[in-house]
N, C-alpha and C positions, 0 to 999 in steps of 0.2 A: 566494411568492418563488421564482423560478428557482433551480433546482441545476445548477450546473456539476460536471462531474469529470473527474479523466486515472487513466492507467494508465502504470506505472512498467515496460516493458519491453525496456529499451536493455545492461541487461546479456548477457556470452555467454553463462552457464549451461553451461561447460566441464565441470561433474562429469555433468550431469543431462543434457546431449546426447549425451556420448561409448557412454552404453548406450544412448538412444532412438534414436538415429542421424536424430535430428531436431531444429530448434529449440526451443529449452525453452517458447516461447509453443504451440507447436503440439503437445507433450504431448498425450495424451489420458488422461484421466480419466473414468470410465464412460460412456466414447463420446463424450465432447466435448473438443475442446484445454481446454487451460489459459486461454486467452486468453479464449477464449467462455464460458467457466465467469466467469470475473471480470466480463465484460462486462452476461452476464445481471445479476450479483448488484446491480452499479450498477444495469441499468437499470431494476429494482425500486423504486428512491427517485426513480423517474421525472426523470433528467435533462434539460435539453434538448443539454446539449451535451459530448461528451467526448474529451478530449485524449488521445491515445498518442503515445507515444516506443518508438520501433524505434532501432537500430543502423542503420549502412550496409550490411550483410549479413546480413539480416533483411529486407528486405523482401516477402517472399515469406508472411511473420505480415500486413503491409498486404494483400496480394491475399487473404487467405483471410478475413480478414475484410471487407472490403467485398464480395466473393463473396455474403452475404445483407444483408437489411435488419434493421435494427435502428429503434427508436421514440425515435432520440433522431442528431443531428447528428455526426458524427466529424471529426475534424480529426486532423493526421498532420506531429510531428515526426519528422523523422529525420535524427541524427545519432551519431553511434557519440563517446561521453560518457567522461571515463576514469573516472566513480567513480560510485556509486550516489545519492551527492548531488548531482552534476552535473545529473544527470538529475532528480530531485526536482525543483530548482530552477528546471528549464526547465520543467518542468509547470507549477510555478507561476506562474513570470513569465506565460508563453502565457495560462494563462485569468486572469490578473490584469492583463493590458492595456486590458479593455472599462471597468475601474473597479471590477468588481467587487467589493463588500467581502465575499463571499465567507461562511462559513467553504465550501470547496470540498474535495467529497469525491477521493482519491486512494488507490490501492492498487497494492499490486505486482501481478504479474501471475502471478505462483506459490501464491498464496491461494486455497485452495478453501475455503467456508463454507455452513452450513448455510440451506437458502432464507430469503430478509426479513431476513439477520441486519447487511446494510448498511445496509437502509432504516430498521431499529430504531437502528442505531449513527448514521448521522446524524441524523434527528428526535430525538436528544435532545441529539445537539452543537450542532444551531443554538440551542438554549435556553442553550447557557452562550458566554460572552464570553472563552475561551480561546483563542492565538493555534494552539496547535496539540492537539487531542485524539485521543488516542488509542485505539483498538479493543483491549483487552486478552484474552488466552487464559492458561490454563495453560502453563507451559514446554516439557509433555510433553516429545517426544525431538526435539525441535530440535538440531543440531547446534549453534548458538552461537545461544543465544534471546537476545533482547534484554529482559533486566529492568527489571522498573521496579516501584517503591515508591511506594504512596500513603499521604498523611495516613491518620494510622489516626481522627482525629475526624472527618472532611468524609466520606471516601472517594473522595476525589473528584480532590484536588489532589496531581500528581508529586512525588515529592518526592526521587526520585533516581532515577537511569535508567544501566543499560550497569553496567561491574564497581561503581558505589559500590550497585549497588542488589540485588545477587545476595548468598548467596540471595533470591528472590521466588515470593511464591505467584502472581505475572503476569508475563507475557510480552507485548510487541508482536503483536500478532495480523496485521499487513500492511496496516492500511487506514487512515486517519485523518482528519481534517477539517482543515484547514488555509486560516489568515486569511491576507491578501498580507501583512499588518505585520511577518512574517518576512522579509520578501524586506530589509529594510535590513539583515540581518547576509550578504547573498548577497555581495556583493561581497568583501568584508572574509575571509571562509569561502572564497572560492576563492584571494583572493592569498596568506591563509595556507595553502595546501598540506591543509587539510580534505581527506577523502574520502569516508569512509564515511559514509550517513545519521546511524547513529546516532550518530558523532561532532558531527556538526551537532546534532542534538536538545539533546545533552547538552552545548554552548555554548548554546543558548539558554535552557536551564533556567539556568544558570552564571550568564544574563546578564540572570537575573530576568522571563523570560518566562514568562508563565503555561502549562504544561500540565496538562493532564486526562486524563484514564482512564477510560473503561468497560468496566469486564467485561462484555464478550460471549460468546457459545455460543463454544463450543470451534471452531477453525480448523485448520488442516494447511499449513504451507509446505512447499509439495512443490521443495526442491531438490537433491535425493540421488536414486539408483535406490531407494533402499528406501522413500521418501515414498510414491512412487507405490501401491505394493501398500498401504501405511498409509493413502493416501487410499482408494480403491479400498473399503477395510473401514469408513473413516470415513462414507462417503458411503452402503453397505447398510446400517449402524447406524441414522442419521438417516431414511431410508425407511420404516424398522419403526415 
């Protein structure tokens, strides 16, 4: 079965560009952007085709990546989104147009992980019938992790996500699997004034949608000046 995926990169990254004095997709992290870093890690679960979302002031993340070749087809929204869900949302739509029933792999574009650990994290999501499952980490020092609580019988199923679910010994780790049969709360999510993903998530749990969880290897959202040096040391640890 064909994998589709997007990459989630239409936000400005105002903390994390003001010290790079660069695009936050264009980051680099032990000699590769951020962009290519995430790119790679999809193209491991061997996609054939993957969506990005740029900003209108951003384009310059589009030139640098088609600059090489990559083993899988790109496609290029670009529209400058007000909220993090917005953009979610238009990844979706976009590769849920062909029919696809998906589950379709999606990530931010701020996630560095350790090699195969998407392709591990999808190939076990396509075996469960969850509308949206999630990549799980430790909290470490995120700046505002997004929590989330599983059944302590299954281990498997959400069971509270964002402040009902903190303390948690997981975090959202930035990448997840995701069915279209979300896309009927899209409408509804945007004329109520929704913004943030995880407010979204945490309506759909609300509205009895199944989510899932897997703990995965440890991850870094690099959106701070200090991620960076943290990724930097995450990514020598993982080489040893």
């Amino acid at each position: 079965m064909s994998l589709r995926a997007g990459v989630i990169a239409a936000g400005r990254g105002d903390r994390l560009r003001g010290a790079a004095q660069t695009l936050k997709p264009l980051v680099r992290i032990g000699g590769r952007t951020l962009v290519e870093r995430v790119l790679t890690s999809i193209g491991e679960a061997g996609p054939s085709e993957v969506v990005l979302i740029i900003n209108e002031a951003s384009t310059e993340v589009r030139d640098h990546v088609s600059s090489r070749g990559w083993p899988f087809e790109l496609r290029w929204i670009v529209e400058t989104t007000p909220t993090s869900m917005h953009s979610f949302l238009r990844v979706v739509e976009t590769l849920a147009h062909t029919g696809d029933p998906g589950p379709f792999l999606i990530s931010t574009v701020d996630t560095v992980a350790p090699a195969g650990a998407y392709a591990r994290f999808i190939n076990e999501a396509r075996r469960r019938d969850a509308a949206v499952t999630l990549a799980l980490t430790a909290p470490a020092s995120d700046e505002k992790p997004l929590s989330v609580r599983l059944d302590r019988l299954d281990g498997r199923t959400v069971t509270a996500i964002g402040d009902a679910a903190a303390p948690s010994e997981y975090a959202t780790a930035g990448y997840y699997a995701v069915r279209p049969s979300i896309l009927q709360e899209a409408d509804e999510a945007r004329r109520d004034g929704l913004g943030a993903l995880r407010v979204f998530l945490a309506r759909l749990l609300a509205r009895g949608y199944r989510l899932d969880g897997i703990p995965s290897p440890d991850s870094i959202d690099v959106d701070r000046p200090p991620d960076v040096e943290a990724a930097e040391a995450f990514l020598r640890r993982a080489s040893l």
